[in-house]
C-alpha positions in Angstrom: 158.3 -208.0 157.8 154.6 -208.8 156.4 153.0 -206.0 153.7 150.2 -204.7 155.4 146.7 -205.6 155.0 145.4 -203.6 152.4 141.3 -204.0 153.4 143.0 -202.7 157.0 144.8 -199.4 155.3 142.0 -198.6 153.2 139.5 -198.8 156.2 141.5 -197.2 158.3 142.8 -194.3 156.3 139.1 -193.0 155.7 138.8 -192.6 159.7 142.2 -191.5 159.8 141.4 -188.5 157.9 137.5 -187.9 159.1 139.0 -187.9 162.4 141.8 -185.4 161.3 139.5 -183.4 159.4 137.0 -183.2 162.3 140.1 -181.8 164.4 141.0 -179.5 162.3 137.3 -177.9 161.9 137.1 -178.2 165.9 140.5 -176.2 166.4 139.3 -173.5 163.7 136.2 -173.1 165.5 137.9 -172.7 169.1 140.6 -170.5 167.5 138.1 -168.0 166.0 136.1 -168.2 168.8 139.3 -166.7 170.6 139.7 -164.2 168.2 136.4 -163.0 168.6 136.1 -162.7 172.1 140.0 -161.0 171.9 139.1 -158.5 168.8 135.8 -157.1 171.1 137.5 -156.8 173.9 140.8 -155.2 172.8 139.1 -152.8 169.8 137.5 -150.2 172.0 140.7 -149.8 173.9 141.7 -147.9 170.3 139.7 -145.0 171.0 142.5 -143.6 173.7 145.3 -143.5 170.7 142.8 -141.7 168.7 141.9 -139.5 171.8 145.8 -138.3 172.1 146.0 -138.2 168.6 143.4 -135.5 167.8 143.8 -133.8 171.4 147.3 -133.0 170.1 145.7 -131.4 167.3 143.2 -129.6 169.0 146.7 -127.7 171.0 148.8 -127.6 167.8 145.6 -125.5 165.5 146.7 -122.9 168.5 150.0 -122.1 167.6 150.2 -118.7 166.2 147.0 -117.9 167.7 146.2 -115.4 170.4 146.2 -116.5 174.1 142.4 -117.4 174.9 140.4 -114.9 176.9 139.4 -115.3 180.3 136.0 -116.9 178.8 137.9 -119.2 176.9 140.2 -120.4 180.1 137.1 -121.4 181.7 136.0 -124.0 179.0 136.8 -127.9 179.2 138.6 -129.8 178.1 140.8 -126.7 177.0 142.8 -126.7 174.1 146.2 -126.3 176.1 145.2 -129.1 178.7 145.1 -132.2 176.1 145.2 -134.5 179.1 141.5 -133.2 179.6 140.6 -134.1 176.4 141.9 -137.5 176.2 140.4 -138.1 179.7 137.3 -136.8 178.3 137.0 -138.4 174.8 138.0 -141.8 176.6 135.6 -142.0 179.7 132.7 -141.4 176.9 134.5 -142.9 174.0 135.5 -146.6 175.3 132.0 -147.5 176.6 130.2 -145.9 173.5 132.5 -147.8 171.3 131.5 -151.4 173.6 128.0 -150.6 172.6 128.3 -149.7 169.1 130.8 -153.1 168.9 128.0 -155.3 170.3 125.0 -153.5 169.2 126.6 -153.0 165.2 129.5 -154.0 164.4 129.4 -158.0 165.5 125.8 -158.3 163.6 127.9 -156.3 160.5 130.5 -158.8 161.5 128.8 -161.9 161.5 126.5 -160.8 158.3 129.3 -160.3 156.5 131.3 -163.5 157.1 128.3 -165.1 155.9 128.0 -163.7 153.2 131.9 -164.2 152.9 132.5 -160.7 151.9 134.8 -159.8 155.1 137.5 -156.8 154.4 138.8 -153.6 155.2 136.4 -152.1 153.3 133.4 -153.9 154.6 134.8 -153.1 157.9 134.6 -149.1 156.9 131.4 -149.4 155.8 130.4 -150.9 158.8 132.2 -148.3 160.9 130.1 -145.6 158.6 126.5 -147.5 159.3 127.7 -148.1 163.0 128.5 -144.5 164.0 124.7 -142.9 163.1 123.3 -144.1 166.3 125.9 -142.2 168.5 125.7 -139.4 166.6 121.6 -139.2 166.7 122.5 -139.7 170.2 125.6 -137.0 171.2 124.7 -135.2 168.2 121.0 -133.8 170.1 123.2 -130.6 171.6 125.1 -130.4 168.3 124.5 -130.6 164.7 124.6 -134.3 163.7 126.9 -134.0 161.0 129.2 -132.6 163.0 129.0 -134.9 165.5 129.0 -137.6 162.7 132.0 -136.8 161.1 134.1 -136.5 164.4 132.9 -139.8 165.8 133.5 -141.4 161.9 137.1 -140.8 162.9 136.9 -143.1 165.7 134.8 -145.4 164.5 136.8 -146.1 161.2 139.7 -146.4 163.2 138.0 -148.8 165.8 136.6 -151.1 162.5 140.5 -151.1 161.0 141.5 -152.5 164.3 139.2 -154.9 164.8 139.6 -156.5 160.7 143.7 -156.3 161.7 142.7 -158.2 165.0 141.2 -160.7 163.4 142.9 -161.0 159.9 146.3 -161.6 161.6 145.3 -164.5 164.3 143.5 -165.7 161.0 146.9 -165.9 159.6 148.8 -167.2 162.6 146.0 -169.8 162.9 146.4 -170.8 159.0 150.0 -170.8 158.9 149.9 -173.3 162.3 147.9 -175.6 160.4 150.1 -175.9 157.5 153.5 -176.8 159.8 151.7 -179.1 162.3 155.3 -179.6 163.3 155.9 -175.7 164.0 158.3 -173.5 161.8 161.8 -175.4 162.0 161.8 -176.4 159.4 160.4 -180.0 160.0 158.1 -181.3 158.1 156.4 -184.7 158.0 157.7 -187.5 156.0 156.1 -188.7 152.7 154.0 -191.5 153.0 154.7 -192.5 149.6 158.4 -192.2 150.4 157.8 -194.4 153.4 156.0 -197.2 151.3 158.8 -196.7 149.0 161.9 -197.3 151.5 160.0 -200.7 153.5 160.5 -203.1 151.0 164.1 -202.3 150.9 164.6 -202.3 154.3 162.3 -205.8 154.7 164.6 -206.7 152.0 167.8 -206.2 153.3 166.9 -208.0 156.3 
């Protein structure tokens, strides 16, 4: 069995790895690219959760309170109707929270991965600037800090969600490309071991 050309291996090893390289940086991109579109389209789906959540509450704060008057019967969503208030919270709060995503939080986004600062504290912080246009918005037949503070709820929820979207495909992603293979265990042989073992085997032959 000849050695092999060693001008061949060390011109081919350079493309070898450019062209692995230039694979890898493709798949990255398509795989983030994935996450993305997966992360804003899931993330406002979190405002329902959030809607029972604090609907619950609103019924619960009435325990050991007196029955509400006729007056207070007539309101909606009412306290002892949660259903009304998740209904409520998510017709508004799903599409609000699409706009505030595109409009907010993927500029924050994309700001912030440039500047290679992502986290779940930029993602708060982005959740905190994000939320002032709603509430100068809803908050015109309120006061705005009211409204503020209840749609922070929501929106730091919504910006958790979305860093957790995208941290763990990050993760799935990273951990693919170290086992090539997958996760049995396999892994590929060492090149220098393989150098190692030919001349033997040329050898015995």
């Amino acid at each position: 069995m000849p050695p092999a050309d060693s001008a061949s291996l060390a011109g081919g090893m350079p493309k070898a790895s450019r062209d692995r390289s230039l694979g890898t940086f493709g798949n990255k991109m398509k795989s983030h690219t994935k996450r993305l579109i997966a992360a804003a389209l899931i993330t406002p789906w979190a405002v329902v959760p959030v809607s029972v959540v604090l609907s619950l509450w609103d019924l619960i704060t009435w325990v050991g309170r007196s029955l509400p008057s006729q007056g207070v019967s007539l309101v909606w969503p009412h306290a002892f109707k949660p259903w009304e208030a998740i209904f409520l919270y998510s017709v508004i709060g799903v599409p609000t929270a699409y706009v505030s995503l595109f409009l907010v939080g993927l500029p924050c986004y994309f700001i912030a991965r440039k500047l290679n600062v992502l986290s779940y504290p930029t993602a708060i912080c982005a959740a905190v600037f994000a939320c002032i246009p709603a509430a100068a918005y809803f908050g015109r037949s309120y006061t705005f800090w009211q409204t503020y503070f209840f749609l922070l709820i929501f929106g730091i929820t919504l910006a958790v969600t979305f860093a957790r979207i995208m941290k763990q495909n990050t993760e799935q992603t990273d951990a693919a490309n170290r086992h090539p293979f997958g996760t049995s265990g396999m892994s590929p042989a060492d090149p220098a071991s393989r150098a190692g073992d030919m001349p033997e085997a040329s050898g015995d032959s």
